[in-house]
Structures are given as C-alpha cells and as structure tokens.
PyMOL Python script that loads the backbone (N, CA, C, O; Angstrom):
from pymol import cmd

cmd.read_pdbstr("""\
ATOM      1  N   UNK A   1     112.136  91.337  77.357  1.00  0.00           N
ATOM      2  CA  UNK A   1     110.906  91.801  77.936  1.00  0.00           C
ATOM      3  C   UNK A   1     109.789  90.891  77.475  1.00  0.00           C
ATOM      4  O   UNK A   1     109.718  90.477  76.318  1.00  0.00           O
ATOM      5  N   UNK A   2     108.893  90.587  78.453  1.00  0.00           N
ATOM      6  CA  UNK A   2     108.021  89.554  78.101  1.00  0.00           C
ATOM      7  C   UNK A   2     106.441  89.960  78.015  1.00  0.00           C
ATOM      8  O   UNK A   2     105.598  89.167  77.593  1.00  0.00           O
ATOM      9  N   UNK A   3     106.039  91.665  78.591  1.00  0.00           N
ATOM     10  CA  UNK A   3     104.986  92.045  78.436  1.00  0.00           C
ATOM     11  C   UNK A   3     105.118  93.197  79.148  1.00  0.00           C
ATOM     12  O   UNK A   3     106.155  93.592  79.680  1.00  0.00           O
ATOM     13  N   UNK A   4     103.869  93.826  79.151  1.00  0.00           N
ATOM     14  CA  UNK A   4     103.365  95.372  79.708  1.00  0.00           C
ATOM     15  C   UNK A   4     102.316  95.277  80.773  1.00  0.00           C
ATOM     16  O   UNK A   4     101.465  94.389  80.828  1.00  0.00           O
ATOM     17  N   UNK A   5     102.450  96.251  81.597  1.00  0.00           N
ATOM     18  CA  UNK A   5     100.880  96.296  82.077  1.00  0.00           C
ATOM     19  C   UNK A   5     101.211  97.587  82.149  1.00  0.00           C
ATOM     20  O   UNK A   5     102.313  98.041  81.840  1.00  0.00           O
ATOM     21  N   UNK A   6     100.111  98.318  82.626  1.00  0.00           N
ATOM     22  CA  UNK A   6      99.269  99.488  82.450  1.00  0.00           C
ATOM     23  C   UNK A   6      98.630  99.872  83.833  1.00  0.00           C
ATOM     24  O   UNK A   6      97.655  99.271  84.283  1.00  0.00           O
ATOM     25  N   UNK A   7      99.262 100.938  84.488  1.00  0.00           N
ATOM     26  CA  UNK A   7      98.075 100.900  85.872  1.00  0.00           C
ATOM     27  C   UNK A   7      98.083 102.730  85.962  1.00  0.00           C
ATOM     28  O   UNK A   7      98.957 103.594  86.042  1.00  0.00           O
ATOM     29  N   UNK A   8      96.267 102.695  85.883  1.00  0.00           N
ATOM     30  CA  UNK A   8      95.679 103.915  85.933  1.00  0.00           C
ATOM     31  C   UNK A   8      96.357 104.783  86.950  1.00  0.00           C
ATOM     32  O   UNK A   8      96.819 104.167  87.911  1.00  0.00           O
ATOM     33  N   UNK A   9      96.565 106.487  86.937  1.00  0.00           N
ATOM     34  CA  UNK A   9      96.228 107.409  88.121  1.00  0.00           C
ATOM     35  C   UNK A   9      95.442 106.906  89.122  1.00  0.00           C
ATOM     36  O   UNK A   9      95.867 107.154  90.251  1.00  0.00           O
ATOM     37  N   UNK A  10      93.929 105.968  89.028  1.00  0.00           N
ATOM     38  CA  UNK A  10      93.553 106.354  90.149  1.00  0.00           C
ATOM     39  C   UNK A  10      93.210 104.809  90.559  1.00  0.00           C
ATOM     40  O   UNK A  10      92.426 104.423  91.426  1.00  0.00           O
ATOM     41  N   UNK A  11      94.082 103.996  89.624  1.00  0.00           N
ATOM     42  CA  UNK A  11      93.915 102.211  90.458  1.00  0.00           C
ATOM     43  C   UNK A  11      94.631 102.341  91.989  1.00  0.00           C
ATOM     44  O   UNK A  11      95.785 102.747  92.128  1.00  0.00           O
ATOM     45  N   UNK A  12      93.868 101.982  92.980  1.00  0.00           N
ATOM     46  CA  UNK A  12      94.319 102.037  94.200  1.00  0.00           C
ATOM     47  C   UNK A  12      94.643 101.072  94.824  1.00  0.00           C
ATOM     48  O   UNK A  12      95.194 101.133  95.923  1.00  0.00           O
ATOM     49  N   UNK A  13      94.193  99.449  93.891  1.00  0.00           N
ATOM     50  CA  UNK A  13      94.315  98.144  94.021  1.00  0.00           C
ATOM     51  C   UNK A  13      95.930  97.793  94.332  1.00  0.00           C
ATOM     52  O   UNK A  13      96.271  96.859  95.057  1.00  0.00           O
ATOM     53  N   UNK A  14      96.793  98.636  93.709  1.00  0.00           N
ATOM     54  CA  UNK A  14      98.145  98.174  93.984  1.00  0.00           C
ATOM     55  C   UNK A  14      99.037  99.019  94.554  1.00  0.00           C
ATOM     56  O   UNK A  14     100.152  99.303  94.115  1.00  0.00           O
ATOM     57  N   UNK A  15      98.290  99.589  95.983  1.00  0.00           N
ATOM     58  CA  UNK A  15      99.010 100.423  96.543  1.00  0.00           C
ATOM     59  C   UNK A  15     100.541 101.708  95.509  1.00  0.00           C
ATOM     60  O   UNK A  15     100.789 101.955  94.329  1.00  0.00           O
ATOM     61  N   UNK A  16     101.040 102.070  96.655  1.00  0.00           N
ATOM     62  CA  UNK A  16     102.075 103.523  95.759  1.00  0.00           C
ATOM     63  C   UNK A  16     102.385 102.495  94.657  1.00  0.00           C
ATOM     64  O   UNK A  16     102.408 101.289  94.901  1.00  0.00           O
ATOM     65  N   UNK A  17     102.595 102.949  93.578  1.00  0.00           N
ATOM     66  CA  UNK A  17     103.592 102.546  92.566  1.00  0.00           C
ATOM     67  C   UNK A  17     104.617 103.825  92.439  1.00  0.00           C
ATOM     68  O   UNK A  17     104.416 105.002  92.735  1.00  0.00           O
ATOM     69  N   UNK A  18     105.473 103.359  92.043  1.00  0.00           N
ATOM     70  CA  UNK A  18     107.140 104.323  92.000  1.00  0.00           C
ATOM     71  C   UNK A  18     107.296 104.276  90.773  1.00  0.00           C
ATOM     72  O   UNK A  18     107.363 103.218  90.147  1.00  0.00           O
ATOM     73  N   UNK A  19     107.372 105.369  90.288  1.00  0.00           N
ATOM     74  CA  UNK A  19     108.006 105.838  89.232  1.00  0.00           C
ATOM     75  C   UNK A  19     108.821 106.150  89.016  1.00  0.00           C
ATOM     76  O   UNK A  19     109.187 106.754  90.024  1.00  0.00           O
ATOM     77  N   UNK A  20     110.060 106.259  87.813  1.00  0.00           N
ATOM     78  CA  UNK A  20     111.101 106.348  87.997  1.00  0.00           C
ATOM     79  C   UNK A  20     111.253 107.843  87.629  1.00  0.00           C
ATOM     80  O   UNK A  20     110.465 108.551  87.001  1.00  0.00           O
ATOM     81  N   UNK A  21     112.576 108.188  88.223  1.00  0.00           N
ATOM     82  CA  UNK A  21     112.888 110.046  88.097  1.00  0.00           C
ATOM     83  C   UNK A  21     113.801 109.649  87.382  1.00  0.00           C
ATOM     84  O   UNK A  21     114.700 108.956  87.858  1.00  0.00           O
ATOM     85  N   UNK A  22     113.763 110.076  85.813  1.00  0.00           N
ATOM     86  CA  UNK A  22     114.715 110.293  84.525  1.00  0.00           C
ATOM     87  C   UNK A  22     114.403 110.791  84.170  1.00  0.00           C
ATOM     88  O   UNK A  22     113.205 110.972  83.951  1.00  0.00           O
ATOM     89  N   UNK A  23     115.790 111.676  83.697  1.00  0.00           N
ATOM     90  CA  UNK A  23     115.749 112.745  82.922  1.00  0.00           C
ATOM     91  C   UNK A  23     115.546 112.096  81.665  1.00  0.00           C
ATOM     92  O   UNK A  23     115.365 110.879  81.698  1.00  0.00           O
ATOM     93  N   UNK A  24     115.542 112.624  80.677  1.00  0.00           N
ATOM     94  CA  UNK A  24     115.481 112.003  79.043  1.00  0.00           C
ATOM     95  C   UNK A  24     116.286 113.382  78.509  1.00  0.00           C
ATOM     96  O   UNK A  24     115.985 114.575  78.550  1.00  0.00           O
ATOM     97  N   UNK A  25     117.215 112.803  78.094  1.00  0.00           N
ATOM     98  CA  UNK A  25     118.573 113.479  77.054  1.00  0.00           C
ATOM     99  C   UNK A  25     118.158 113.270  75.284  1.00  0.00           C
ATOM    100  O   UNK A  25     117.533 112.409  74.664  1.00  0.00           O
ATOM    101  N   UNK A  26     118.719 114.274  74.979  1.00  0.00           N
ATOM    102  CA  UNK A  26     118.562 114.210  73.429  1.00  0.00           C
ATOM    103  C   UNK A  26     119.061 113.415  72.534  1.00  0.00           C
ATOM    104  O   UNK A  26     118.679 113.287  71.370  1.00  0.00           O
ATOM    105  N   UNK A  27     120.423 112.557  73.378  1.00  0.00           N
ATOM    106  CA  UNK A  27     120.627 111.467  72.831  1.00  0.00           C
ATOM    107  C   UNK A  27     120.239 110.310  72.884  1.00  0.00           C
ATOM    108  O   UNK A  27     119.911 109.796  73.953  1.00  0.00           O
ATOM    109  N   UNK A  28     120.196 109.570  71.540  1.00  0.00           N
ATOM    110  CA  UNK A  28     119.730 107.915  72.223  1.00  0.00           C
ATOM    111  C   UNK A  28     120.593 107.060  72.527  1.00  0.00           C
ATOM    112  O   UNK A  28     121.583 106.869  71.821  1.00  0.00           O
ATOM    113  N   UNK A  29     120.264 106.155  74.055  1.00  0.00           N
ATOM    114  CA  UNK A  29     120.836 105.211  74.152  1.00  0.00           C
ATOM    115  C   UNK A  29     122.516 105.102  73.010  1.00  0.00           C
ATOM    116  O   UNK A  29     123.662 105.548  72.951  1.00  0.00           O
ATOM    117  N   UNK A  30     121.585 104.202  72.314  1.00  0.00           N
ATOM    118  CA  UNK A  30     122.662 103.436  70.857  1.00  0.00           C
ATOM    119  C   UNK A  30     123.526 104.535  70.570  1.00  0.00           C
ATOM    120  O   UNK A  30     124.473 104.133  69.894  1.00  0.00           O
ATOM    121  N   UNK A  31     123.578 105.601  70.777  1.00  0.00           N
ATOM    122  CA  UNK A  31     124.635 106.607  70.217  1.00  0.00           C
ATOM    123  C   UNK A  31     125.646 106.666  71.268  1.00  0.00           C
ATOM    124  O   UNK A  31     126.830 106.894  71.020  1.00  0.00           O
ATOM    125  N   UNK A  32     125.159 106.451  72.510  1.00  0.00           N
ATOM    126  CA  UNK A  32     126.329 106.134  73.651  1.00  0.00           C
ATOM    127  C   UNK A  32     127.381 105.020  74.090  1.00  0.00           C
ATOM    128  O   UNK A  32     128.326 105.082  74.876  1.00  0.00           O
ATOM    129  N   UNK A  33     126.912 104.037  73.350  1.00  0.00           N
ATOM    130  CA  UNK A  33     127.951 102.967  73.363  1.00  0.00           C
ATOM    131  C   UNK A  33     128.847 103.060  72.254  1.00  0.00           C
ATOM    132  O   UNK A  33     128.649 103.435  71.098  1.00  0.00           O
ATOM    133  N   UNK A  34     130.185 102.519  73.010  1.00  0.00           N
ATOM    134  CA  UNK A  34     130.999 102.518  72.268  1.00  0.00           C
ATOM    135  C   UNK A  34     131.026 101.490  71.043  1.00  0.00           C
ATOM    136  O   UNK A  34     131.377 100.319  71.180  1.00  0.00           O
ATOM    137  N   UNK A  35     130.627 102.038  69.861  1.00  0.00           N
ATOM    138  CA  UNK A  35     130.641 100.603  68.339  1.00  0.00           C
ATOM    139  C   UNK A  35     131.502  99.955  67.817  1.00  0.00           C
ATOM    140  O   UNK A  35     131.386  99.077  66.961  1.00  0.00           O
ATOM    141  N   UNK A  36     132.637 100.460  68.434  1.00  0.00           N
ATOM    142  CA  UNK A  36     133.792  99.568  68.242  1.00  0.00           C
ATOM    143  C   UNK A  36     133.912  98.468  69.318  1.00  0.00           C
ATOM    144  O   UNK A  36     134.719  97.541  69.256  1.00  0.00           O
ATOM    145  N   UNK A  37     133.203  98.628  70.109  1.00  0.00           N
ATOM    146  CA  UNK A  37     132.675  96.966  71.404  1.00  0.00           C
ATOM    147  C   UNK A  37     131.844  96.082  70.729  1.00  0.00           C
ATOM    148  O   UNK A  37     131.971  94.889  71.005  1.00  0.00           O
ATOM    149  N   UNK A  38     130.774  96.515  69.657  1.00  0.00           N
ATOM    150  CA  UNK A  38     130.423  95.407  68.835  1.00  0.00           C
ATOM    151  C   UNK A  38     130.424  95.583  67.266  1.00  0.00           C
ATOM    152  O   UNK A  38     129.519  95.606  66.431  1.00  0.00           O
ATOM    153  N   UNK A  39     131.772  95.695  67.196  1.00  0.00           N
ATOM    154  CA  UNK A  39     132.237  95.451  65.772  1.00  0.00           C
ATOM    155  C   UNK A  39     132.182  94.432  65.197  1.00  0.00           C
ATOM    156  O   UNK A  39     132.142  94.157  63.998  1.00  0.00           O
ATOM    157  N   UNK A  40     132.180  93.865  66.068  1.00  0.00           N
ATOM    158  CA  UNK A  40     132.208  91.929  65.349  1.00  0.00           C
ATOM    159  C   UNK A  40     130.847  91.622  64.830  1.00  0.00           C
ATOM    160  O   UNK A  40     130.587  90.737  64.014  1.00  0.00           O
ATOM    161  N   UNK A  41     129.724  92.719  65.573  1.00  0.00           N
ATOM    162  CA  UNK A  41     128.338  92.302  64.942  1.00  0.00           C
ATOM    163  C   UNK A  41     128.066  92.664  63.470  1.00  0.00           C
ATOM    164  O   UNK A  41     128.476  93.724  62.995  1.00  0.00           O
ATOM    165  N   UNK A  42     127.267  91.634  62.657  1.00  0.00           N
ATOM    166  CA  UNK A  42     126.801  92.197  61.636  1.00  0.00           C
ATOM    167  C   UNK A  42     125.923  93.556  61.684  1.00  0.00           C
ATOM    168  O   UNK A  42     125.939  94.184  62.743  1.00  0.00           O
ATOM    169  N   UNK A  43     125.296  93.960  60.794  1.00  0.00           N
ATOM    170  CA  UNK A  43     124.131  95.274  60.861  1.00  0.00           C
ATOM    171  C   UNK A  43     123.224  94.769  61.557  1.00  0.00           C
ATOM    172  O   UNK A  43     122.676  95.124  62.600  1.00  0.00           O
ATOM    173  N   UNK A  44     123.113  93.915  60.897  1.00  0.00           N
ATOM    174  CA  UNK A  44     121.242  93.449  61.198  1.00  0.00           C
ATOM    175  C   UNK A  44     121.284  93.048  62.943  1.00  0.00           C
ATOM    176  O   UNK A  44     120.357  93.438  63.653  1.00  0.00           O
ATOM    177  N   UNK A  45     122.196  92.411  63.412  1.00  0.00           N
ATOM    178  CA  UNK A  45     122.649  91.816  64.662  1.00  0.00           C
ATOM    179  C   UNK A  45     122.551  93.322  65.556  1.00  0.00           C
ATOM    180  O   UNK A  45     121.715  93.353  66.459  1.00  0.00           O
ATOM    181  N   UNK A  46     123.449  94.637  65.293  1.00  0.00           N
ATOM    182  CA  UNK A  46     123.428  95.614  65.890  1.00  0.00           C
ATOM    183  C   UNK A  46     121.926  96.652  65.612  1.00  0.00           C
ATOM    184  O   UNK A  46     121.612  97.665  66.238  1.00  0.00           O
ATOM    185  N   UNK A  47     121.366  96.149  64.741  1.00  0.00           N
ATOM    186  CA  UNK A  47     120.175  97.124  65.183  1.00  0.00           C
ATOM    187  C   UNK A  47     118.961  96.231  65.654  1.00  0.00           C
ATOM    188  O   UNK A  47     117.817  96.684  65.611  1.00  0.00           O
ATOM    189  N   UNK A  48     119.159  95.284  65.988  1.00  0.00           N
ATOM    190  CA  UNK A  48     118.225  94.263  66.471  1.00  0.00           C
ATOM    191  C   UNK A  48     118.522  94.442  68.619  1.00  0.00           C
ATOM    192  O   UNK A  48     117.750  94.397  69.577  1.00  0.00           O
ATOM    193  N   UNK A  49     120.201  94.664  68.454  1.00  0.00           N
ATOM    194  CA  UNK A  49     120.507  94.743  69.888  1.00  0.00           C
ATOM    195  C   UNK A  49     120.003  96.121  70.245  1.00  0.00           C
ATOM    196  O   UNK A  49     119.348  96.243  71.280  1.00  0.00           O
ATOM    197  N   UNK A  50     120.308  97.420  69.300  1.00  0.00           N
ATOM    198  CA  UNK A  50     119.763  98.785  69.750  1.00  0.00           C
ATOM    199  C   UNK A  50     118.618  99.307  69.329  1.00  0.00           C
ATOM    200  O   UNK A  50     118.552 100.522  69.144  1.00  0.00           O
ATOM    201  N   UNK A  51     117.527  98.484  69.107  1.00  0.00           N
ATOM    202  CA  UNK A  51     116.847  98.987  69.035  1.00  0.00           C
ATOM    203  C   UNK A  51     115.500  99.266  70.462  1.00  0.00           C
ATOM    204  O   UNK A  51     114.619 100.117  70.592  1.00  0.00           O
ATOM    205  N   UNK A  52     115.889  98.202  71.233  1.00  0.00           N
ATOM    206  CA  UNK A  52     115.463  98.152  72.776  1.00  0.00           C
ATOM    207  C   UNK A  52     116.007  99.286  73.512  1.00  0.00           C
ATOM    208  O   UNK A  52     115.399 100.195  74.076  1.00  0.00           O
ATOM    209  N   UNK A  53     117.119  99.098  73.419  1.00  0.00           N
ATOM    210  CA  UNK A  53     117.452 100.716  74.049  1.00  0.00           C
ATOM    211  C   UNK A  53     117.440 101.821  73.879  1.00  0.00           C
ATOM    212  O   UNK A  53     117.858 102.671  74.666  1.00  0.00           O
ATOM    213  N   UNK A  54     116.728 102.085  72.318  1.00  0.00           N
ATOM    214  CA  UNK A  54     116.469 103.292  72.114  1.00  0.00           C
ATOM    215  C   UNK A  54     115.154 103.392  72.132  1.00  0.00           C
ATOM    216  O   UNK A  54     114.814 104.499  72.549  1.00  0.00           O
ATOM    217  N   UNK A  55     113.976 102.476  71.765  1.00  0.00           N
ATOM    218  CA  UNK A  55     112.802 102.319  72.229  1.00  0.00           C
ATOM    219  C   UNK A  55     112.203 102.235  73.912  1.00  0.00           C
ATOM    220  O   UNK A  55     111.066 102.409  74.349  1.00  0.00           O
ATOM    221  N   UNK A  56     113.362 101.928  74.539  1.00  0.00           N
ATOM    222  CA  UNK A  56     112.691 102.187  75.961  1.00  0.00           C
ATOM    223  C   UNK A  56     113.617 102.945  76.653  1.00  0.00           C
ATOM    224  O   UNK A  56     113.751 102.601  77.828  1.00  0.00           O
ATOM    225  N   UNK A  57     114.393 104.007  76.229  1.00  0.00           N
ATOM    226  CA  UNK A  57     115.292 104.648  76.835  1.00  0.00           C
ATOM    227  C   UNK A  57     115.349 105.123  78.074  1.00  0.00           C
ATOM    228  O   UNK A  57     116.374 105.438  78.679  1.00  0.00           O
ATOM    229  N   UNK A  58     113.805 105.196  78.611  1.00  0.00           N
ATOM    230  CA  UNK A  58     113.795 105.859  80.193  1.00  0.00           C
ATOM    231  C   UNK A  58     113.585 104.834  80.981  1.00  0.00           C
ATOM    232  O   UNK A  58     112.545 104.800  81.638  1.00  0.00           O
ATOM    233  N   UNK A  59     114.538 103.793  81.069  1.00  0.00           N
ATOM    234  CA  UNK A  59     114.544 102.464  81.648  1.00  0.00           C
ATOM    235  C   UNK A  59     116.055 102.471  81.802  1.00  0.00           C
ATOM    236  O   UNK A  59     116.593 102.155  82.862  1.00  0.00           O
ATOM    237  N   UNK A  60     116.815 102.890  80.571  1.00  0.00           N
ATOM    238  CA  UNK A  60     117.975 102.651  80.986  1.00  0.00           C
ATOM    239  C   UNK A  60     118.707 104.134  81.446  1.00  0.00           C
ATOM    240  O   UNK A  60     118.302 105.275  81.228  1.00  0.00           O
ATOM    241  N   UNK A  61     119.961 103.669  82.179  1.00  0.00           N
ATOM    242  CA  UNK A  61     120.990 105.226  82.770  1.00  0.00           C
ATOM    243  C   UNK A  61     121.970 104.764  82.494  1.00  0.00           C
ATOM    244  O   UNK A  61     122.051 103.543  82.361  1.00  0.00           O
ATOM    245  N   UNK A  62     123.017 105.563  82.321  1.00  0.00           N
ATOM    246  CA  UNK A  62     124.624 105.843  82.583  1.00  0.00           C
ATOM    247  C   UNK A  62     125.036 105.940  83.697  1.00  0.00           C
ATOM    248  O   UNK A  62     126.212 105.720  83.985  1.00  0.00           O
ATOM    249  N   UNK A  63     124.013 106.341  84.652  1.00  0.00           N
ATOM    250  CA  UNK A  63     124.164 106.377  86.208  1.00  0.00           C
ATOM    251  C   UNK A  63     124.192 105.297  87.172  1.00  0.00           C
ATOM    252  O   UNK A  63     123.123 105.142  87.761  1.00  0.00           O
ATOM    253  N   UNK A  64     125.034 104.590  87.457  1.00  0.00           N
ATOM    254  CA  UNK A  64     124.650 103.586  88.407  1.00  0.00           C
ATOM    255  C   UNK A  64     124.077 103.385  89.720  1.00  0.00           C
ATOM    256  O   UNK A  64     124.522 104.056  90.651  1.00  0.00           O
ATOM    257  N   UNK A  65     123.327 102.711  89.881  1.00  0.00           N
ATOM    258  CA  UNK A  65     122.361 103.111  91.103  1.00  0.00           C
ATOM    259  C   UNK A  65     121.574 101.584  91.489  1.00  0.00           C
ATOM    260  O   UNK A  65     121.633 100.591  90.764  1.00  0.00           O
ATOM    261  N   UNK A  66     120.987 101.648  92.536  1.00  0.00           N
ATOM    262  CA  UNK A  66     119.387 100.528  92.845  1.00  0.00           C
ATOM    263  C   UNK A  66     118.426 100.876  92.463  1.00  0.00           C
ATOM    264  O   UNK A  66     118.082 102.057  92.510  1.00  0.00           O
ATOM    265  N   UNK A  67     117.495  99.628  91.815  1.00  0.00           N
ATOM    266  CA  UNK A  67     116.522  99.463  91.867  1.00  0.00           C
ATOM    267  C   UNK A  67     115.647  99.522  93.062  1.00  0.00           C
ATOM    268  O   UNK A  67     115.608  98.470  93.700  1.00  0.00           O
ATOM    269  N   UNK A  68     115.064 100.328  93.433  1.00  0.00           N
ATOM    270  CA  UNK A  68     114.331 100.036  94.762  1.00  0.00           C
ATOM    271  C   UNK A  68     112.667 100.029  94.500  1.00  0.00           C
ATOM    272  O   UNK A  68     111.998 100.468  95.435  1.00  0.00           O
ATOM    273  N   UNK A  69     111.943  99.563  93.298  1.00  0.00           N
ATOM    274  CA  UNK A  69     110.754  98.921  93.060  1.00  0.00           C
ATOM    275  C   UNK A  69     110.318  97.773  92.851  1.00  0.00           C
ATOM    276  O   UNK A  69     110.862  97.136  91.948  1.00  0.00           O
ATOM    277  N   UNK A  70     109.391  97.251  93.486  1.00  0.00           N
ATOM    278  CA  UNK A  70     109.551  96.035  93.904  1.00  0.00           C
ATOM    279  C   UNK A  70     108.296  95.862  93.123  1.00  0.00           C
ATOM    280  O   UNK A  70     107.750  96.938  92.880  1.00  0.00           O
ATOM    281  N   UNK A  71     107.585  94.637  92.588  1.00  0.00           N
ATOM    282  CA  UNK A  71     106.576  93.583  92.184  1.00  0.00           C
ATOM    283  C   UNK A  71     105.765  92.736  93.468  1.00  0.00           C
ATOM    284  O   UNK A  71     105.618  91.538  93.226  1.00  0.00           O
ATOM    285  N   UNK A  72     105.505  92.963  94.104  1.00  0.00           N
ATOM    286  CA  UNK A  72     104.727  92.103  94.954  1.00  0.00           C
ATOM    287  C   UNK A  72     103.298  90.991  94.447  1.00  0.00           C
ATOM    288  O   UNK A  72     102.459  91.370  93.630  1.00  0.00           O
ATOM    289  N   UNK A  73     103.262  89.665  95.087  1.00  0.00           N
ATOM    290  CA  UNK A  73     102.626  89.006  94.246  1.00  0.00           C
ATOM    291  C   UNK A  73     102.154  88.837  92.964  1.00  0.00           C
ATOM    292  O   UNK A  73     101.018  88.602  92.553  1.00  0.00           O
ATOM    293  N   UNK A  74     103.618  89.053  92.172  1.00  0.00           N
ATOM    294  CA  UNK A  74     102.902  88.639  91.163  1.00  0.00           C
ATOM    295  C   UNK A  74     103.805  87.385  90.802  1.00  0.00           C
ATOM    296  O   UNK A  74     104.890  87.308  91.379  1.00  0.00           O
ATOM    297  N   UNK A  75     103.440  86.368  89.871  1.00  0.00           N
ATOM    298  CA  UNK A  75     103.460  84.917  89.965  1.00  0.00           C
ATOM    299  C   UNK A  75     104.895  85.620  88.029  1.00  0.00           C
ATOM    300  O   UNK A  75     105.470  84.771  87.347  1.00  0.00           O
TER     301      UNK A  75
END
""", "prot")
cmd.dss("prot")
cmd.show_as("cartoon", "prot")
cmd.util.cbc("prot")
cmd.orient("prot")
C-alpha cells in the first residue's frame, strides 16, 4: 500500500463512491491462515507479513468475488 485518501460524506467532486459491504468477524485475518504454509518463515518475517491483514481486515474476505470499484483519473 502506497497511501490513503480520505473523502468526506458530503464531497460531491467524485461522484458515488462504493463502499464495501463486510461483515467484520471476531477473528483476525492472521488466525485464518493456515501456519504451517509459512513455517519456513522466521517470527519477525511472519508478523511483518500479518500484520497488514490484521490491520486492514475489512479489505480482505474468504469469500471470493469482484472488485467492481473503480479509480477514475487518477494518475
């Protein structure tokens, strides 16, 4: 991830924005993968990889599906 932006309730400059419909479960991310898939990692290596996915958890699913939000002009 390379940055954030931020767009108000009532910025109207960038037409609908879509939000995503997730649920949020009591588990995190990192507790759902299997740790015997990266056994070979050191510690430091595995909490460096989970810590993105438990910090942005309503980004990721178990559900497979499309993306259907799009970025328009931006560079």
């Amino acid at each position: 991830m390379q940055g954030c932006n931020v767009i108000c309730d009532n910025d109207t400059d960038f037409g609908r924005v879509s939000v995503p419909d997730v649920e949020l479960c009591d588990m995190m991310p990192s507790m759902m993968v299997d740790h015997s898939r990266v056994a070979h990692l050191d510690e430091e290596w595995r909490v460096e990889l989970f810590a993105p996915l438990d910090k942005f958890r309503v980004c990721f699913s178990d559900q497979p599906g499309l993306c259907k939000v799009t970025s328009i002009g931006l560079q």
